[in-house]
C-alpha positions as CSV (number, residue, x, y, z in Angstrom):
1,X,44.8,28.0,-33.5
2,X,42.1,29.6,-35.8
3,X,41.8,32.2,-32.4
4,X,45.3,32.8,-32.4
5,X,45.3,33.5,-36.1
6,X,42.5,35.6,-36.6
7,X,42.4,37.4,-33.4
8,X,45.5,36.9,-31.7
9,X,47.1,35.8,-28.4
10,X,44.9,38.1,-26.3
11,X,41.5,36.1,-26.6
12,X,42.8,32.2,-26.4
13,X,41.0,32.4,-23.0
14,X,37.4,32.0,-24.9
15,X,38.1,29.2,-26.7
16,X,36.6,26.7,-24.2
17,X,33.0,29.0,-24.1
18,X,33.7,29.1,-28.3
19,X,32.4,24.7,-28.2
20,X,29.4,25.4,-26.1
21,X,28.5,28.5,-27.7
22,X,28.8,26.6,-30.8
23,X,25.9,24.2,-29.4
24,X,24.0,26.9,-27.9
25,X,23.3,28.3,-31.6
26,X,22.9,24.7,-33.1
27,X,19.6,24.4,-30.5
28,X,18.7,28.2,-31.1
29,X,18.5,27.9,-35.0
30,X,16.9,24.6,-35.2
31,X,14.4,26.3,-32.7
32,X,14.1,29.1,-35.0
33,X,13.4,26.8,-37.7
34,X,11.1,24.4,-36.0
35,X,9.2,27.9,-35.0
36,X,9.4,29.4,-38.0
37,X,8.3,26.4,-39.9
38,X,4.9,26.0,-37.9
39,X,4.0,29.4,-38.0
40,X,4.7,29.3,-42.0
41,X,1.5,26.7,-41.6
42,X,-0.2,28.6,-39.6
43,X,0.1,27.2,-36.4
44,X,0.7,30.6,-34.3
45,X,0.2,28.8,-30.5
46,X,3.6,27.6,-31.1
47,X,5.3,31.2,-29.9
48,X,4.3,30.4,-26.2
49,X,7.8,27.8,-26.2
50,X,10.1,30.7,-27.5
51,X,8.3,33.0,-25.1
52,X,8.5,30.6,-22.1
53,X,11.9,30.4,-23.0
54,X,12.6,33.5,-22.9
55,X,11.7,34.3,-19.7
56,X,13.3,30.9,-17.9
57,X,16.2,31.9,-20.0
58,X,16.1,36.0,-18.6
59,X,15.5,34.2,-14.7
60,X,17.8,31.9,-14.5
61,X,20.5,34.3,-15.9
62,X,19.4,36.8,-13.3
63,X,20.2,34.0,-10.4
64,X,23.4,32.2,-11.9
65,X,25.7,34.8,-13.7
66,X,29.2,34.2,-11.5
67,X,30.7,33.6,-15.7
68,X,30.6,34.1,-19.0
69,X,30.2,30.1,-19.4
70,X,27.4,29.8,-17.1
71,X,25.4,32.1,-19.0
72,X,25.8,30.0,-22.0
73,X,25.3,27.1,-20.6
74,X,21.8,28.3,-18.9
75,X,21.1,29.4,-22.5
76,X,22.0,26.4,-23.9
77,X,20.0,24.4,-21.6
78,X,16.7,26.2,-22.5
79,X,17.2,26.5,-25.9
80,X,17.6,22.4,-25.9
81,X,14.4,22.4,-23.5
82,X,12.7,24.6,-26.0
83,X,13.6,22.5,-28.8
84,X,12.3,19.3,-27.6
85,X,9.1,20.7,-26.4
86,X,8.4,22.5,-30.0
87,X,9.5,18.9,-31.4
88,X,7.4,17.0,-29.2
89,X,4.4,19.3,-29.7
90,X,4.7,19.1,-33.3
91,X,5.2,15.4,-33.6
92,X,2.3,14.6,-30.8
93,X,-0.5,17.3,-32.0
94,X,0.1,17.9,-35.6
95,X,-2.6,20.2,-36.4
């Protein structure tokens, strides 16, 4: 409905890639954050998860691209990789 309204008819296609888009940026800010956060504390060996990430992410889109859903969901799935690695490493090695 909210599609319909503020962009009409024409894009009610997306609105089953608008949910896991949705979750893609919940992962990618709390990332962000988790990042952000460690490097505020000075912590700078944290980068090599958003880097990693980056390039799974850049590989895995180059090999699986057939939609626009599959690209989300490949970025969706590192981002939610990434996160639990940068929470893991700060909860098990704290300094």
């Amino acid at each position: 409905m909210v599609i319909k309204v503020l962009y009409g008819s024409a894009y009610l296609s997306a609105r089953a890639e608008l949910v896991w888009m949705g979750l893609f940026l919940l992962f990618y800010s709390l990332s962000s954050l988790l990042v952000n956060y460690s490097l505020s504390l000075g912590k700078s060996g944290i980068v090599i998860f958003p880097f990693v990430g980056a390039l799974l992410q850049i590989i895995l889109i180059w090999f699986w691209h057939g939609t626009t859903l599959q690209v989300i969901q490949i970025s969706l799935l590192v981002n939610i990789a990434m996160f639990l690695g940068i929470s893991l490493k700060l909860k098990y090695n704290p300094s």
